[in-house]
C-alpha positions in Angstrom: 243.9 131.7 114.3 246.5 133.0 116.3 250.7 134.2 115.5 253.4 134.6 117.7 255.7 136.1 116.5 259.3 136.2 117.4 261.6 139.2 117.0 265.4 139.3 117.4 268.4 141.9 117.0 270.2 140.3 113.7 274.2 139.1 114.7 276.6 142.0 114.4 273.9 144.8 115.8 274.6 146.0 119.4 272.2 144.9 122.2 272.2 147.1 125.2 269.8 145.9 127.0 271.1 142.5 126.7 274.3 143.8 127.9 272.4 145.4 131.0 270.5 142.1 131.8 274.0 140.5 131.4 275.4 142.3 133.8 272.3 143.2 136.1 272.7 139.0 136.3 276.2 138.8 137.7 275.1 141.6 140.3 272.6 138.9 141.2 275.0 136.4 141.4 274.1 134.5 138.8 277.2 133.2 136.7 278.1 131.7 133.7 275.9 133.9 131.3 278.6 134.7 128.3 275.9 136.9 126.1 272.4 137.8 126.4 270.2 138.9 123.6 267.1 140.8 124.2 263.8 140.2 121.6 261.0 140.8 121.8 257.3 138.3 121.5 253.9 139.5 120.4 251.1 136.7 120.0 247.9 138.5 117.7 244.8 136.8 117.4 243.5 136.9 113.8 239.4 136.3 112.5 241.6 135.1 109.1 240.9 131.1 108.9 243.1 130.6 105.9 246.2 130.3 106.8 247.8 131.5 103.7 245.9 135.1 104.1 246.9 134.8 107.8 250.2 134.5 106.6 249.8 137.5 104.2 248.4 139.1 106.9 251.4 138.8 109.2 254.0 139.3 106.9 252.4 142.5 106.2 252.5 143.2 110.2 256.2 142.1 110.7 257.2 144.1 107.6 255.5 147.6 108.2 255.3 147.7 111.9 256.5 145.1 114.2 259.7 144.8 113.0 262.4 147.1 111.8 263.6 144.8 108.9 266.9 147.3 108.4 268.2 145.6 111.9 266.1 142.9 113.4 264.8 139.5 112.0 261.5 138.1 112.8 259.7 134.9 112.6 256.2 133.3 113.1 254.1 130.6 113.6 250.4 129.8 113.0 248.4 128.1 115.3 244.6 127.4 115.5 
């Protein structure tokens, strides 16, 4: 079984490296970009094959490693 998870800044907490890729845009000449927001993706392959220990699993993962809960969200799907 295999996650990807997804992790994002939450609203409200600076991004600035979405602010430089923002602006590292317009020095390409690319217009029309208001806001980026930087995140990052991490795919794990698990040996779990039920899903709701894989889920445990990954919760766990997100919670105590991947992501730091205090600013950033995350979120995650299962697939086999």
């Amino acid at each position: 079984m295999k996650a990807r998870i997804k992790i994002t800044l939450k609203n409200g907490v600076l991004d600035p490296q979405g602010k430089a890729i923002q602006i590292a845009l317009g020095g390409l000449g690319i217009g029309g970009v208001d806001e980026v927001r930087q995140g990052k993706y991490i795919e794990v392959q698990l040996t779990e094959s039920d899903e709701g220990r894989a889920r445990a699993t990954v919760e766990r993962m997100c919670k105590d490693l991947l992501a730091n809960t205090v600013i950033e969200n995350y979120s995650y799907e299962l697939v086999a």
